[in-house]
Backbone bond lengths (Angstrom), bond angles and torsions (degrees), N, CA, C in turn:
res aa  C-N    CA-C-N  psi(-1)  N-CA   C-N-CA  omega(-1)  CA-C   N-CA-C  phi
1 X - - - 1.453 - - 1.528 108.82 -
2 X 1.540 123.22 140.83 1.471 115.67 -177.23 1.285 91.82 -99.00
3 X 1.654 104.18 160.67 1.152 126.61 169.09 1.742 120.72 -75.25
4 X 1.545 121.72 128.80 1.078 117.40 176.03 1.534 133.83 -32.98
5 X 1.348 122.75 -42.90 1.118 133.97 174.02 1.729 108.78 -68.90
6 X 1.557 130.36 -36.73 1.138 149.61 154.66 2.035 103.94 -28.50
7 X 1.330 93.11 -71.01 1.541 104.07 178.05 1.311 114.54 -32.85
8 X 1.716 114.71 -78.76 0.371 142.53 -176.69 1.829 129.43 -45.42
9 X 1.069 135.14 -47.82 1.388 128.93 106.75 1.396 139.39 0.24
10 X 1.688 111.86 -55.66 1.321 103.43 166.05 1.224 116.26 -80.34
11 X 1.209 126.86 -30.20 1.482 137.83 -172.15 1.655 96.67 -50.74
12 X 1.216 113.92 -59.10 1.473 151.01 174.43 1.728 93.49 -28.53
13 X 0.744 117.49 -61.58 1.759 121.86 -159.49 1.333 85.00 -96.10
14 X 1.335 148.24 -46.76 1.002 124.92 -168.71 1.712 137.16 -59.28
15 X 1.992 81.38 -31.94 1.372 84.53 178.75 1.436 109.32 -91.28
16 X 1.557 125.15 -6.51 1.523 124.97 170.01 1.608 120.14 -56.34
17 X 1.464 110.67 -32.20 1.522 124.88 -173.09 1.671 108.87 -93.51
18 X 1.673 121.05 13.09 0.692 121.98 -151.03 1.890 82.96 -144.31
19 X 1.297 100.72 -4.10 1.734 91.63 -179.40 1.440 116.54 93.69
20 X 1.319 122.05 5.63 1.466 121.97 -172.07 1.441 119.81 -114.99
21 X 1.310 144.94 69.35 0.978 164.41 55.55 1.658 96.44 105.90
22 X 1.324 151.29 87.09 1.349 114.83 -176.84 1.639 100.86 -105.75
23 X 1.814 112.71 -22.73 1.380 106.82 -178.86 1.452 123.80 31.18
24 X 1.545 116.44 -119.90 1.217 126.13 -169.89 1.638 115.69 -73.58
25 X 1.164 143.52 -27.82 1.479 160.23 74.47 1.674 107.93 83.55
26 X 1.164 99.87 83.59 2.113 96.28 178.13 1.730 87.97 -61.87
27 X 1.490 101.62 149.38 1.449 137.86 144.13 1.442 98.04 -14.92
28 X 1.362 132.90 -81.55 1.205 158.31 162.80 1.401 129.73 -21.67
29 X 0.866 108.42 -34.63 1.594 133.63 -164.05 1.776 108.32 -73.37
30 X 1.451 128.47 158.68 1.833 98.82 -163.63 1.542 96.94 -93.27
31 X 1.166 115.85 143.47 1.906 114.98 -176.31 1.754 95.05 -74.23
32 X 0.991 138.89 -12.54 1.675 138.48 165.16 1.689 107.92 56.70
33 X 1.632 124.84 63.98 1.093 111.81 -166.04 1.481 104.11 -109.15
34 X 1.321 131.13 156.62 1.492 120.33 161.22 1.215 116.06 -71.30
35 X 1.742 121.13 163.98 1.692 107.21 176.93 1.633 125.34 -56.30
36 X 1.454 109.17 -29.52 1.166 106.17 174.11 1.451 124.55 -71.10
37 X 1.278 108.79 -17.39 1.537 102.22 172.82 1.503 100.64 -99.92
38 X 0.973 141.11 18.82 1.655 152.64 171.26 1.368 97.66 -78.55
39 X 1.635 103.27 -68.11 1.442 107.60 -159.68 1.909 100.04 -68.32
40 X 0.919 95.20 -46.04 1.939 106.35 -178.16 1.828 96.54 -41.82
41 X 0.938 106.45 -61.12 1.741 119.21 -168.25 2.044 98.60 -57.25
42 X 1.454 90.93 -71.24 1.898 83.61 177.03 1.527 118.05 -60.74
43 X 1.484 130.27 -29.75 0.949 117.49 171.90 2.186 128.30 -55.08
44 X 1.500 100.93 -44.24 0.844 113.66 161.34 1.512 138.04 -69.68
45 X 2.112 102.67 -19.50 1.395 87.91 154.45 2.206 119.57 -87.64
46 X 1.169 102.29 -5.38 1.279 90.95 156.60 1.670 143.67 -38.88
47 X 1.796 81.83 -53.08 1.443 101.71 -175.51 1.166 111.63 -75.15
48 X 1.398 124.00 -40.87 1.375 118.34 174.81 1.455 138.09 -44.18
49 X 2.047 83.33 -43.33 1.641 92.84 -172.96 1.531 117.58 -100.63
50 X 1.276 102.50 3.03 1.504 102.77 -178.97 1.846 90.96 84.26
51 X 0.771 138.01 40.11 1.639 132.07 178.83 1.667 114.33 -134.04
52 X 1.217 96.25 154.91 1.752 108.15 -178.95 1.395 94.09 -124.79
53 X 1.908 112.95 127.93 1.399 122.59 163.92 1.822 99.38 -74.65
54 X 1.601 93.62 162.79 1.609 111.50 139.19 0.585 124.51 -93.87
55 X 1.886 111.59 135.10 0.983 110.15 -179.86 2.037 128.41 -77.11
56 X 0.615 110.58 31.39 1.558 125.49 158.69 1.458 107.99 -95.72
57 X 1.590 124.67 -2.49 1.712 126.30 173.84 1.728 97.41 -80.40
58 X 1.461 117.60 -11.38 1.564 121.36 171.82 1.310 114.39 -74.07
59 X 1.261 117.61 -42.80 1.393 130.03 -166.26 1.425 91.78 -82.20
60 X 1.476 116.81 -46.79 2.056 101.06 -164.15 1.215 98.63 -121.86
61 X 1.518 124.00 78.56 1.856 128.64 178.93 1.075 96.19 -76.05
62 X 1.605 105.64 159.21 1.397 128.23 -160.82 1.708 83.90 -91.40
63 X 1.365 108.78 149.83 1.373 88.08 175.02 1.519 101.64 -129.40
64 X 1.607 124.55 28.36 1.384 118.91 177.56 1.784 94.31 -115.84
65 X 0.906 107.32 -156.32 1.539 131.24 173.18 1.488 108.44 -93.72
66 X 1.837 110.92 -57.59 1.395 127.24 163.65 1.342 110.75 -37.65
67 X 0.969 115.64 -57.19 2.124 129.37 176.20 0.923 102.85 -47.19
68 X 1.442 133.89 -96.15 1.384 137.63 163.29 1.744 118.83 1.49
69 X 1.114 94.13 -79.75 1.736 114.11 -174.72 1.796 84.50 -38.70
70 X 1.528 114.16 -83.45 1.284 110.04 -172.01 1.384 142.01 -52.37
71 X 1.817 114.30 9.87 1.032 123.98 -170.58 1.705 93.18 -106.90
72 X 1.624 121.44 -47.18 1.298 120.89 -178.56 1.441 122.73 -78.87
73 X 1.382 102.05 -10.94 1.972 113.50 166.85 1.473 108.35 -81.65
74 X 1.633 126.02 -44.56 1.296 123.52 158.39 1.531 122.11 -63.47
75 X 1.390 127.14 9.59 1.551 112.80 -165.78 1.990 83.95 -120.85
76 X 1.443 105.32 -17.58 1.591 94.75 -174.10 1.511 93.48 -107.49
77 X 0.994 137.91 11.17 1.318 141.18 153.43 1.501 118.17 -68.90
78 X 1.380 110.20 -37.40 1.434 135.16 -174.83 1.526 108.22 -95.24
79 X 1.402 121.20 0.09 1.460 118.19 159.37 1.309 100.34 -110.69
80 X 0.986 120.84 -32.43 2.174 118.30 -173.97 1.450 86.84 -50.81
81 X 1.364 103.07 -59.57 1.926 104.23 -153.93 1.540 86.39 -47.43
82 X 1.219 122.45 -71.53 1.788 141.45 -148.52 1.971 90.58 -39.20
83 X 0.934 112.20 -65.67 1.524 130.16 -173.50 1.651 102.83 -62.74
């Protein structure tokens, strides 16, 4: 299982290489991505974390940073347990 702060970090670079800017940027604040950089961004947190979204995570995207973070900390939570 990664550590929150871990995530968060990667999340961090992921969405930098991806054009997303969080700098000055509350947690909170909307990450404003097009679908193609949606799918680019979750695809790559797949790879990172060893994880597979649902696809219903298309239909209801997280649309903060906070969202996000808590969708890929709950999805590797849900493989620790599995394993």
């Amino acid at each position: 299982m990664y550590e929150a702060e871990l995530i968060t970090t990667k999340i961090q670079d992921i969405l930098e290489q991806n054009g997303i800017f969080l700098g000055m940027y509350s947690e909170h604040d909307s990450l404003d991505m097009d679908s193609l950089t949606i799918i680019s961004v979750l695809v790559s947190l797949e790879n990172e974390f060893d994880i597979e979204f649902d696809d219903s995570l298309l239909v209801e995207l997280p649309q903060t940073f906070k969202q996000l973070a808590d969708v890929v900390q709950n999805q590797t939570a849900l493989i620790y347990k599995a394993n």
